[in-house]
N, C-alpha and C positions, 0 to 999 in steps of 0.2 A: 778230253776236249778242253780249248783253249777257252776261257771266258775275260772277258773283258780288252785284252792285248788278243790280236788275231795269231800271234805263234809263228811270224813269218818274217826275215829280214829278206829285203831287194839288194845285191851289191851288184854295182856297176862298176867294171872297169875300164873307163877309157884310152889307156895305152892299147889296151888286148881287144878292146872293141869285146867284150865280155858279158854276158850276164849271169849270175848266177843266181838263186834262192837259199837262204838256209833256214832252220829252223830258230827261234829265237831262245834263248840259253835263260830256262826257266827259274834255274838255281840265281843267278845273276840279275832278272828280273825280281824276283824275292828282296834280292840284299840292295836296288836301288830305282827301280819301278819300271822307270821309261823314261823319254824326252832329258831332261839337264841329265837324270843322274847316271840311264844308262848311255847316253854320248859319252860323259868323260870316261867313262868307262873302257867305253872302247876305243877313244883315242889314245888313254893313258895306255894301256895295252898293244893298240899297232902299230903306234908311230914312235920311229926312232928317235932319244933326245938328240936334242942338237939341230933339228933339218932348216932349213931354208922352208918357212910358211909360204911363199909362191913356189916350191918344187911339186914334183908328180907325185913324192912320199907323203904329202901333206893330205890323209882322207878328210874328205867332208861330208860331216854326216847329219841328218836331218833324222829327228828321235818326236816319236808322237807318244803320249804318254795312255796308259791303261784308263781312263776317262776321256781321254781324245775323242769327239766323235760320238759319246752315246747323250742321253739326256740328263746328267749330271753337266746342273747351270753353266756354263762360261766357258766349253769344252772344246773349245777354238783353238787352244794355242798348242804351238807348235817351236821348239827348239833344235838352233841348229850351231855346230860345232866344229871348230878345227883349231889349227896351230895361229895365231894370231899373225898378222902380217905389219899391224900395226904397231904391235907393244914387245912381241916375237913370246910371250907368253899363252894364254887359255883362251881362244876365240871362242865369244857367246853369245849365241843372241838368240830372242825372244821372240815367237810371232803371233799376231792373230788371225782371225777372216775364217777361209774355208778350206786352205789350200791341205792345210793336216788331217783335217777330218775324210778328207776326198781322200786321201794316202791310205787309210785306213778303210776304207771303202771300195779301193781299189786290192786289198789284199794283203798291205802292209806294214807293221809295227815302224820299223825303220829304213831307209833309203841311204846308203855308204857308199860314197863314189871316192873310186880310187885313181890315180892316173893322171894322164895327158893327155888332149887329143893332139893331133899334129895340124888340126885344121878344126873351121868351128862347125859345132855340133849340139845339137838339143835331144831331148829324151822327150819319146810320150808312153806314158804310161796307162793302160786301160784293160782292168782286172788282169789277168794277166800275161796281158800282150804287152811288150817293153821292146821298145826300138831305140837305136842310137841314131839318129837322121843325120845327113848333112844339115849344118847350118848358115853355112856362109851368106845366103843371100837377106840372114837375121843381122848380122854383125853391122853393127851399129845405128840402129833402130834402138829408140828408146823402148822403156819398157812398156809404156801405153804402147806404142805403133809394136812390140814384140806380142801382145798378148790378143792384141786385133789380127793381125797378124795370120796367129797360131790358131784361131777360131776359124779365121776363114781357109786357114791351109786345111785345115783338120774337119770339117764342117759339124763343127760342133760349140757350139754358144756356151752350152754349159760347163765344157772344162776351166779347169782352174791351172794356172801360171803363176809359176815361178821365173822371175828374170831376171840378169843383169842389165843394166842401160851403159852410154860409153864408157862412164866412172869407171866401173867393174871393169870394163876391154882393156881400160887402159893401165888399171891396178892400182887406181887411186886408195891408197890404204887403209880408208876408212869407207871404201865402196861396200854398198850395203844389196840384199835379198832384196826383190820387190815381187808379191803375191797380189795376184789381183788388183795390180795398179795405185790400190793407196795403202797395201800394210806391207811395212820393211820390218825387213830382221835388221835393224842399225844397230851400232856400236860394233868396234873390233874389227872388221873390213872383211868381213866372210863373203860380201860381193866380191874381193878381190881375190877369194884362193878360187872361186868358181870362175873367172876370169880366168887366171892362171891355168887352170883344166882346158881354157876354150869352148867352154859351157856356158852357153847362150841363155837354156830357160829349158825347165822342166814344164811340162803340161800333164798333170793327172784327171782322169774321172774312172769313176767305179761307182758298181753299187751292189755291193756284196754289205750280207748284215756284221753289223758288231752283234754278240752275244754273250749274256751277262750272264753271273750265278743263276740269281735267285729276282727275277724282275719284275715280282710283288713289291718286293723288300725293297729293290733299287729301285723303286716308281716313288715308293712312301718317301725315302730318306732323299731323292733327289726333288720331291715337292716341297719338303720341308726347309730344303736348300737352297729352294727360290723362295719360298717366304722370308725367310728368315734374311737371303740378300734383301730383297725388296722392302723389306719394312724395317731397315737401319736408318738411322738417323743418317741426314745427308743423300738417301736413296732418291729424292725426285730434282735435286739440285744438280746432282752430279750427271744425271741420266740428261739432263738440261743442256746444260752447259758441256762435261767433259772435263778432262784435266785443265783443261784453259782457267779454269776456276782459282785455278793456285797463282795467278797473276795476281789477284784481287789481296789474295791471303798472303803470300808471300813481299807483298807491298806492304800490309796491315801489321807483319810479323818483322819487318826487317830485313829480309834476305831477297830481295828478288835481285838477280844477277847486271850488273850496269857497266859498261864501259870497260871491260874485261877485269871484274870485280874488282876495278878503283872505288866503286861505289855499291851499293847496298838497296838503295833505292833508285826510282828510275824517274828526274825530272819530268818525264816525258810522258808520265804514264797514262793520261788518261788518253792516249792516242790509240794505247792498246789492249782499253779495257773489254773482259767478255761480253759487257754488255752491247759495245757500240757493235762485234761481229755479230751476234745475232741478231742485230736491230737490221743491219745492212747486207748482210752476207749471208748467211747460212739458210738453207732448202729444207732441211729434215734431219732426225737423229738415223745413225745408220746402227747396224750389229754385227759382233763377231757373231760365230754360229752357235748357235742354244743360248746365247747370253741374255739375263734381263734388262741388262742395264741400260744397253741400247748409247753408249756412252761418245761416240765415234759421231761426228757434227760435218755434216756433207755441207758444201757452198758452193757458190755461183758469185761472182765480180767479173768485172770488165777492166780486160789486157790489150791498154792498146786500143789497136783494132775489133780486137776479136772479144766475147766472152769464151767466161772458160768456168771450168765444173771441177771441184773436188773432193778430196775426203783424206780423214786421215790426221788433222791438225790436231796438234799436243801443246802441253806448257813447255815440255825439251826443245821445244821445235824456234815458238814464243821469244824465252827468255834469251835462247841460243844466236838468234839471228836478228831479235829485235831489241832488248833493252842492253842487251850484252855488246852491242855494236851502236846504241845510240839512236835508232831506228827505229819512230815511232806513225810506223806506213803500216793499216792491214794489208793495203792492196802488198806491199813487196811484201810481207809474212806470206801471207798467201801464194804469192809469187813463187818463194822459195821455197815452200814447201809442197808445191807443185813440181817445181824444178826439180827440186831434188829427191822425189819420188818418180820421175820421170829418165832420171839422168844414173839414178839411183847411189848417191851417195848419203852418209849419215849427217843430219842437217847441224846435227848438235857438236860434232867435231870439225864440222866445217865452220862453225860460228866460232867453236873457238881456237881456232887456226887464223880466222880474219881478224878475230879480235884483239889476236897477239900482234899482229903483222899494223895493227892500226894504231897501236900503242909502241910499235919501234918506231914508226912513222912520226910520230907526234916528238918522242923522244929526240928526233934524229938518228938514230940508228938505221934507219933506211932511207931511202931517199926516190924520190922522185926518177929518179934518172935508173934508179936499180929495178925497181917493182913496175914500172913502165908507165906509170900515171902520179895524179894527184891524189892521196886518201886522205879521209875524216871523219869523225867520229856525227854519226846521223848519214852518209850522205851514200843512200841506197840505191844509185847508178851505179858507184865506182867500184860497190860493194855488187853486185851486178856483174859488172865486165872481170871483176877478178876469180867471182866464182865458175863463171865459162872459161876461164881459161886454166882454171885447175882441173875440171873436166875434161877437159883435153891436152892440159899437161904443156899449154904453152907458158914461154918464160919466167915471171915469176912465182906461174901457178903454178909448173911443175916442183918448186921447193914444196910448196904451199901441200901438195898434193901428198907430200911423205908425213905430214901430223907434223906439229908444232914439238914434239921433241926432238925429230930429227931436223927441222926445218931449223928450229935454234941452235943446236950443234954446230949444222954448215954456216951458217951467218957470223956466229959467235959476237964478240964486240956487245955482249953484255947483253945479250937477248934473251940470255935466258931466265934472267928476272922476270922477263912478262911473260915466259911462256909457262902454262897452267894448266897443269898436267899429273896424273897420279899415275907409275907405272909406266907410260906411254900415255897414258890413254886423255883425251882432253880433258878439261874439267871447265865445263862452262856452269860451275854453280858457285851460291856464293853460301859460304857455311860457318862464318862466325859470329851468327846471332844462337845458330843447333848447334850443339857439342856434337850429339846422337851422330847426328846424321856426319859433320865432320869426321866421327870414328871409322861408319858404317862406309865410306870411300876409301878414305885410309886404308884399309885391311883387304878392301875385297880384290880377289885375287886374280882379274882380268883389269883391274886400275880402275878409273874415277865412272864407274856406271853405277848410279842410283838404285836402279832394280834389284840389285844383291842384296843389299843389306841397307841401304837408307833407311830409319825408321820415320816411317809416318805416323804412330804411334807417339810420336814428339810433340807435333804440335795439334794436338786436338785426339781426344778420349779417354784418355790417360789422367784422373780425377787421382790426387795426392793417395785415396784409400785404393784404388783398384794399383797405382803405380808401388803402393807398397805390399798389395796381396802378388802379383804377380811378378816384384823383380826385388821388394825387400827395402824398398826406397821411394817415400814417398813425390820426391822431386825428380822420380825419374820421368813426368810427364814434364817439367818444365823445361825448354828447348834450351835457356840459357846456365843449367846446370851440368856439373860432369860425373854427376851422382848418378849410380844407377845403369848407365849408357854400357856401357860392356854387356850385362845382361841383356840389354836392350835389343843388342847388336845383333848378339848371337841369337835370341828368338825371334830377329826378323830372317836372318840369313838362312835359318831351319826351316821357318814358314816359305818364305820364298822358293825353296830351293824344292819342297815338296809339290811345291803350286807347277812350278815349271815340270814336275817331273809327270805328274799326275795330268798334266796337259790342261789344268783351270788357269783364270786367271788372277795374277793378284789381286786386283783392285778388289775382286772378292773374298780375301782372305781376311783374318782378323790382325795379322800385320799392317794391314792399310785401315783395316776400320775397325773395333771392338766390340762389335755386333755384329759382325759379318762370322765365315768360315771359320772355322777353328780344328785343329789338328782329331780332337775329338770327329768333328764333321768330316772330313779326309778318310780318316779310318772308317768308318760308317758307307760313306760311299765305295770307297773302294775294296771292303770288305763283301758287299751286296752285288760288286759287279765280278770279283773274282773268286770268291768259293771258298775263301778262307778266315780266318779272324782272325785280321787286323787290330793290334790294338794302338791305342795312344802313345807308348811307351815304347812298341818297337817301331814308329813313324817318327817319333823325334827321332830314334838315333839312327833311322835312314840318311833324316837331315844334316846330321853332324857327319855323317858317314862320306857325303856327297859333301860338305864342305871341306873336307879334310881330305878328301881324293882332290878338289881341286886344289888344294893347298900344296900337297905332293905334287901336281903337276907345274905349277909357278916356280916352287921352289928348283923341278929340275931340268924346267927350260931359264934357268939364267936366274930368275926372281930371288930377292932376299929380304927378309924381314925389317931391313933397314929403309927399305923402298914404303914399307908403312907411314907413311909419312903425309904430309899435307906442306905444297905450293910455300915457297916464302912469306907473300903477301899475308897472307893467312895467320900466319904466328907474328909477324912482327907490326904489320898495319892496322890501325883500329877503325872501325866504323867510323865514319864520320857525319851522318846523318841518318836518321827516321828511329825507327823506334829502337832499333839494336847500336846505337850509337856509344860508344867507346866498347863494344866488343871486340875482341881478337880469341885467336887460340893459344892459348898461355902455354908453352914450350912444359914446361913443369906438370902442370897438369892433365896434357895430354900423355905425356910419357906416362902417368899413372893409370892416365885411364888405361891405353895399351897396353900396361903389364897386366892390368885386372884382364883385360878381355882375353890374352894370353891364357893366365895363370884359372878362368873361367872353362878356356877351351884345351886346358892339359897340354900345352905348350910349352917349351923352351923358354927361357928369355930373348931368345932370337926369333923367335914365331914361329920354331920349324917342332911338327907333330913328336910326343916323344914315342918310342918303342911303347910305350905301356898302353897309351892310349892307342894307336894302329891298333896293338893286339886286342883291345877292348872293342875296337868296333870290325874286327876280321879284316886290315887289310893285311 
């Protein structure tokens, strides 16, 4: 008997109009869990190098992890995976809510769709009943009106949705997943390879059990797991507030992202501070599933005419659209991250695709007469009408719509100084006050997404004695040092990588907090739910296992270790105001830090795995 993962993959094929079941490959489960680490797995496996990410070859796969779903804390998330549309490298993305746990309650580990349809079409899933419907009369309906929708087609309240909104139809390439209306899987455009399928929206319910080893064992160590989150330092502030919090801190620290990081801090800021939305806006804390944190801040404003209700607001969302653009409005934050949870594209590549496009504007590099209006930096109508018309892919928002390094390519005329981007991928952060976190983009091998490997261990827990028990360097907690940071890097990308695999969430990992989870605790839980001993020692080198598989995959869709890199601006311009002022990334010494993080991870000098290490971790 299977414990903990149900033992069951769903593959759909939409050319063949298909379903099949197979069993899940337990040997292969062993060597990288679930969720991040078995997708790459099987994409590096079925998909041929080289393809066009919107073709029919391009599978997209949706991976719940062996904690998905049971009552080990945070066990909401869900990852999902394909050929990138955006960067043409590793498409990745993360998810919370219910939609994974329901997957797994309907009967399955993971959900692989392969194909095309030739017309649109949605899947419901319920235990195991699996249909391919027509969808056409879904095709373009947002995803709020797609998941209303599917409730009343299907008479059933309780399922859960998965959709694209027009972004995705149209294959805006940073179009994003949207599950139950306010959690996306954003970054890397995996709304657009399901676009590309003609895959409207998944709808799962079930309710078949998860079953554990030993569920004495997994009761103790999963209650010690919510204690142990809940009584971390920072535990009733964060549960408060939400990531929004890091407007405050990231103001306080030097970095918060301004005018497509010309600036470091935000004139503007106290328009966007946490306090005034929850003074004005905000109804209640919301939860992913089993989580304590309860971290996710629902609200209510007035649009217009109308009120309107939502959930789901982050600091990516924040910095991305409002101090990164000048924009010091909650109502358009809110706005826009209504919108574009609605419309479903990534809020954070869209901010900073406007925000290049507002700084050629200023420059003169574009004009009035090209981009079809007047832009400026603060002025959230124009910013407004340019984001509806990338959703639909009219005039200047169809450039807009291909990401700011394709978008600066076709422009040319020296655009491509402001466009800021790691990889493809946007970079709406600003990062020469952290080294850490500077490195932890640089390297990670789907481009500029924080989740990989940014350490938050940078600015805050990290005490000169614990930064030198754990990486050997007592300044590895000081953000504006490049001591220590390679190690740093790599024990977040390890952390991270197990969190997404094992289907918890970061924020409860000791990657984000020093109190929180720790690999220790990972092993312990998932040793309780699957019947084996797990130790600490072979879950790190899961984690290196899963990093170096995605490494292998970067490098042989096109990627190169020269691409490691960080944005112009970044190395040659200095901070010019708040507390990180005259910082930059000194060309010199990131080069060292990057050979350390290399020379750390048994790398090449060119970042590519050698033979000895593959063999050391069985690829």
């Amino acid at each position: 008997m299977v414990f903990g993962w149900i033992g069951k993959n769903l593959r759909i094929d939409l050319s063949e109009k298909k379903v099949d079941e197979n069993d899940l490959d337990m040997e292969l489960a062993r060597k990288f869990i679930g969720g991040r680490g078995l997708n790459v797995k099987l994409l590096y496996d079925s998909l041929e190098p080289g393809i066009d990410p919107l073709s029919p070859e391009n599978p997209l796969i949706i991976g719940t992890g062996p904690l998905t779903g049971t009552l080990a804390p945070t066990s909401g998330r869900t990852n999902i995976n394909a050929k990138s549309p955006l960067t043409g490298l590793l498409g990745d993305s993360n998810v919370g809510g219910h939609f994974g746990p329901t997957l797994k309650f309907a009967g399955y580990d993971n959900l692989i769709i392969h194909g095309q349809s030739d017309s649109p079409v949605y899947i419901t899933i319920c235990n195991e009943n699996v249909e391919i419907r027509p969808g056409a009369h879904l095709w373009g309906l947002t995803t709020w009106e797609t998941d209303r929708a599917l409730k009343k087609e299907l008479d059933d309240e309780s399922v859960h949705v998965a959709a694209i909104g027009p972004a995705g139809e149209n294959l805006i390439r940073y179009a994003c997943i949207v599950c139950d209306k306010h959690r996306a899987a954003g970054r890397t455009g995996m709304g657009a390879v399901m676009g590309a399928k003609k895959l409207k929206a998944i709808a799962v319910s079930g309710d078949k059990d998860i079953a554990v080893s030993n569920p004495e064992e997994f009761m103790k160590v999963s209650k010690e797991a919510i204690h142990q989150i809940s009584s971390s330092s920072g535990y009733d502030t964060f549960s408060k507030y939400g990531t929004m919090l890091t407007v405050d801190s990231a103001t306080e620290l030097g970095w918060l992202v301004s005018y497509n990081a010309k600036e470091a801090v935000f004139d503007k800021v106290e328009g966007i501070r946490p306090y005034i939305f929850r003074k004005r806006y905000r109804t209640r804390s919301k939860a992913c599933f089993n989580c304590p944190i309860h971290c996710d801040q629902a609200y209510h404003f007035e649009n217009g005419q109308d009120a309107t209700d939502g959930a789901g607001i982050e600091y990516g969302t924040i910095s991305a659209v409002g101090s990164n653009l000048g924009i010091d409005s909650w109502q358009f934050i809110l706005w826009m991250n209504n919108f574009s949870n609605q419309m479903g594209f990534d809020s954070m590549s869209c901010g900073g695709v406007i925000a290049w496009a507002l700084e050629c504007y200023e420059k003169g590099v574009l004009t009035e007469e090209e981009v079809g209006m007047k832009l400026g930096w603060g002025d959230a109508e124009s910013v407004k009408a340019l984001t509806k018309m990338i959703v639909k892919r009219k005039g200047f928002g169809d450039r807009l719509a291909e990401g700011v390094k394709r978008a600066a390519q076709r422009i040319e005329r020296g655009s491509e100084e402001y466009a800021l981007h790691i990889k493809g991928a946007e970079m709406p952060y600003e990062v020469r006050g952290r080294k850490g976190f500077a490195l932890g983009l640089a390297v990670a091998n789907v481009g500029a997404v924080h989740t990989k490997g940014g350490p938050m261990l940078e600015y805050g827990g990290l005490t000169p004695s614990k930064g030198k028990g754990l990486f050997g360097v007592e300044e590895t907690g000081d953000p504006r040092s490049y001591r220590g940071k390679a190690k740093l890097v790599v024990f977040t990308e390890h952390v991270f990588a197990l969190a997404s695999s094992l289907g918890l969430c970061k924020f409860a990992s000791i990657a984000n907090n020093i109190e929180r989870l720790s690999v220790e605790d990972y092993a312990s839980l998932l040793s309780a739910a699957v019947g084996w001993k797990v130790k600490s020692k072979e879950m790190w080198k899961i984690g290196e296992r899963i990093i170096n598989l995605e490494r292998l995959f970067m490098l042989r869709e096109g990627g190169k270790g020269s691409e490691d890199t960080l944005p112009k601006r970044f190395r040659e311009e200095e901070v010019a105001h708040g507390s990180a002022k005259g910082e930059r990334i000194d060309p010199l010494k990131f080069e060292a830090m990057l050979k350390e993080y290399y020379q750390t991870r048994g790398w090449n000098e060119e970042g590519v795995p050698t033979k000895e290490k593959l063999g050391e971790l069985g690829l």
